[in-house]
N, C-alpha and C positions, 0 to 999 in steps of 0.2 A: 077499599077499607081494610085496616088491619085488626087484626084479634090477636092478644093473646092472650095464648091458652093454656093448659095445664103442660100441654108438653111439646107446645110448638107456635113459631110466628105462625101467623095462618093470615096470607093474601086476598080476600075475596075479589074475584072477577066475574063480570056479565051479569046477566039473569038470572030468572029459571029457566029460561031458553037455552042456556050454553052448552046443550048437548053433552050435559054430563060433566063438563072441565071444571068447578066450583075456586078454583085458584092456584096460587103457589104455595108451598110451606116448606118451614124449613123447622127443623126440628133442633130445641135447645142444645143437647146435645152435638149435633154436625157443626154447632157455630163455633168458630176459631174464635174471632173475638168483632168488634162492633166499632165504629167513630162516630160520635154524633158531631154534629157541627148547627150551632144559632145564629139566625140570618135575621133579615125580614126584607122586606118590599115594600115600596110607597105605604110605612108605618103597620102593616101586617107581619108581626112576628111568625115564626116557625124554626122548628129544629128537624135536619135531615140526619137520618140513619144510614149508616153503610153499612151491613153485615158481609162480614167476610166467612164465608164456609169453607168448612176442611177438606170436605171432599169435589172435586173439580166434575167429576164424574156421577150424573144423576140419573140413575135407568127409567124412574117410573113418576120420581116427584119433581117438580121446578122447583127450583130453592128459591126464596125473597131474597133478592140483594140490595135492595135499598127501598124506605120508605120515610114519608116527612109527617112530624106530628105535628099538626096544628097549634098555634099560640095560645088556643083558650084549653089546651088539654097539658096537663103535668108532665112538660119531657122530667124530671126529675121522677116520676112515678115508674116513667116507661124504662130508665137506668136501673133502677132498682129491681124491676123485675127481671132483666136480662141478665145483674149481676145475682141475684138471688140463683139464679138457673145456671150460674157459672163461665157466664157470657162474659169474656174481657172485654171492658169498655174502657176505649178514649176518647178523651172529648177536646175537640180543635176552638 
């Protein structure tokens, strides 16, 4: 699942079991710029995200680098908020 949030994608993984790890994130900021791209499959829409981050090198965090937003959810909402945060977005 994806969130974002005030100042970062935020990945959720596993449980409350995951020994601590809660996910990826990548921080508005770090993002260079974004591509979405709209598909679908046997009549199920979706748009995938590719975040491209600036820096290659992560000491402590996993950066998101790609996630898909569901058809019944606003990728136009989810554009606006990565461009609001300074995120260059192209859309394929």
């Amino acid at each position: 699942m994806i969130d974002l949030k005030v100042d970062c994608v935020h990945q959720r993984i596993g449980g409350r079991g995951s020994g601590g790890a809660d996910g990826f994130r990548s921080a508005y900021a770090d993002i260079e710029s974004c591509t979405i791209h709209h598909d679908s499959y046997k009549g199920v829409k979706f748009s995938v995200v590719r975040l491209k981050n600036k820096h290659k090198l992560v000491r402590i965090v996993i950066p998101v680098q790609l996630f898909v937003v569901p058809g019944d959810v606003d990728a136009d909402a989810v554009v606006k908020i990565l461009r609001d945060h300074g995120v260059q977005v192209f859309e394929e």
